[in-house]
Kinemage of the C-alpha trace (Angstrom):
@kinemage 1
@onewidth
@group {chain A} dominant
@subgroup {mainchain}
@vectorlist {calphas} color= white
{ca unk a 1} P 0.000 0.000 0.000
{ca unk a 2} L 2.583 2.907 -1.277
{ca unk a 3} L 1.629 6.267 -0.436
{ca unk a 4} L -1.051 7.497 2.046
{ca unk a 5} L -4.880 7.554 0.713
{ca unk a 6} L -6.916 10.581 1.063
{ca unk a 7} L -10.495 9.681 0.761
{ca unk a 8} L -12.296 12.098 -2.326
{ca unk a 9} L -16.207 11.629 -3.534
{ca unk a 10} L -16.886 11.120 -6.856
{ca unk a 11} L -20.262 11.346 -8.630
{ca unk a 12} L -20.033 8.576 -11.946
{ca unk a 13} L -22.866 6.651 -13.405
{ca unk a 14} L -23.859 3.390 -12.164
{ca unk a 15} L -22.461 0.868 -14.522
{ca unk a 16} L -19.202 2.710 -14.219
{ca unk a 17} L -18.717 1.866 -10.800
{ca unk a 18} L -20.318 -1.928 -11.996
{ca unk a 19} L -17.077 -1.099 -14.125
{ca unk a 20} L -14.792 -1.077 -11.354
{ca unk a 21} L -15.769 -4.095 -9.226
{ca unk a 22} L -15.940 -6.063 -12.128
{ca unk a 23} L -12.230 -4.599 -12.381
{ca unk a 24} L -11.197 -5.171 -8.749
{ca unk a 25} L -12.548 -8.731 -9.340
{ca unk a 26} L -11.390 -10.131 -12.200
{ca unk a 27} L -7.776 -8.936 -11.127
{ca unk a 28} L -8.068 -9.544 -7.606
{ca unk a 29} L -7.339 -6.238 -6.470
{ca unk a 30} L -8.974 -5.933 -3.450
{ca unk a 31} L -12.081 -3.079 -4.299
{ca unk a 32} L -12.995 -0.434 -6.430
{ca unk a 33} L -10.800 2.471 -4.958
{ca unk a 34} L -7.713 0.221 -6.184
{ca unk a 35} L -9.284 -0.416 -9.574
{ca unk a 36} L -9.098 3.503 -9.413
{ca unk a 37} L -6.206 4.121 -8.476
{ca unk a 38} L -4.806 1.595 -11.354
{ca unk a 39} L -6.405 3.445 -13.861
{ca unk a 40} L -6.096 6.835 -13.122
{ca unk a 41} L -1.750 5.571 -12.580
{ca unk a 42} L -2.144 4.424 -16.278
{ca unk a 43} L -3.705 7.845 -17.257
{ca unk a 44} L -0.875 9.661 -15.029
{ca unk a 45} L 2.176 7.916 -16.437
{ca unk a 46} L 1.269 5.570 -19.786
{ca unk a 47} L -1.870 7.285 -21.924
{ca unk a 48} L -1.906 9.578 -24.141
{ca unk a 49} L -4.097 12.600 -23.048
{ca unk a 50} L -4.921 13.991 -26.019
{ca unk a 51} L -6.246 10.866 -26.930
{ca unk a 52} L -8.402 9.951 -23.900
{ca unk a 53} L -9.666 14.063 -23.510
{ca unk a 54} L -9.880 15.017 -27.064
{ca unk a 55} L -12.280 11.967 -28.325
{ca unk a 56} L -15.202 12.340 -27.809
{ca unk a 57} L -17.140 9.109 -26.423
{ca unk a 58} L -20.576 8.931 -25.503
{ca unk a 59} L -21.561 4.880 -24.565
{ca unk a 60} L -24.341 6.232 -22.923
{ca unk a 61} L -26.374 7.685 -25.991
{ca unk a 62} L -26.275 4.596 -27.455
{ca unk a 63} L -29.227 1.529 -27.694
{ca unk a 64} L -26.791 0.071 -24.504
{ca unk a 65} L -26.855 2.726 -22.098
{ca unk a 66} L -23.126 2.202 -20.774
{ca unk a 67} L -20.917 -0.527 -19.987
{ca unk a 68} L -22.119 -3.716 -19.455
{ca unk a 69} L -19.855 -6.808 -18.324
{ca unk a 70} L -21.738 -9.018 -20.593
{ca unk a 71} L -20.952 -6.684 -23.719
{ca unk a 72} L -17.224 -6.206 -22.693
{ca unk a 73} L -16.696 -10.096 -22.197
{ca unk a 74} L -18.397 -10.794 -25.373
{ca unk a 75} L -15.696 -8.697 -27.125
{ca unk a 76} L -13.105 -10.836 -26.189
């Protein structure tokens, strides 16, 4: 556990956070704050911001409504 925690709220949409335990699971990461943390690491050191802020994505305009663990394991 590197580094202290300090505890923030975030407002996101329901299947996001379905997102994130499905995340935490699958990788055995303990909970959703770590599944997080991961990702916003990635965004911090590995992606490419232009890419993830400049593109616009809307999943939840579509016929699906957001993510869905069925539709993400059926893509793979």
């Amino acid at each position: 556990m590197a580094g202290a925690k300090t505890e923030v709220e975030f407002k996101v949409q329901k299947d996001l956070v379905k997102m994130l335990e499905y995340i935490a699971e699958k990788y055995k990461l303990g909970d959703k704050d770590k599944a997080l943390r991961c990702v916003l690491d990635y965004v911090a050191t590995d992606a490419d911001w232009d890419e993830i802020f400049k593109t616009i994505r809307c999943i939840r305009c579509g016929p699906d409504g957001g993510w869905s663990q069925e539709a993400h394991e059926a893509k793979q």
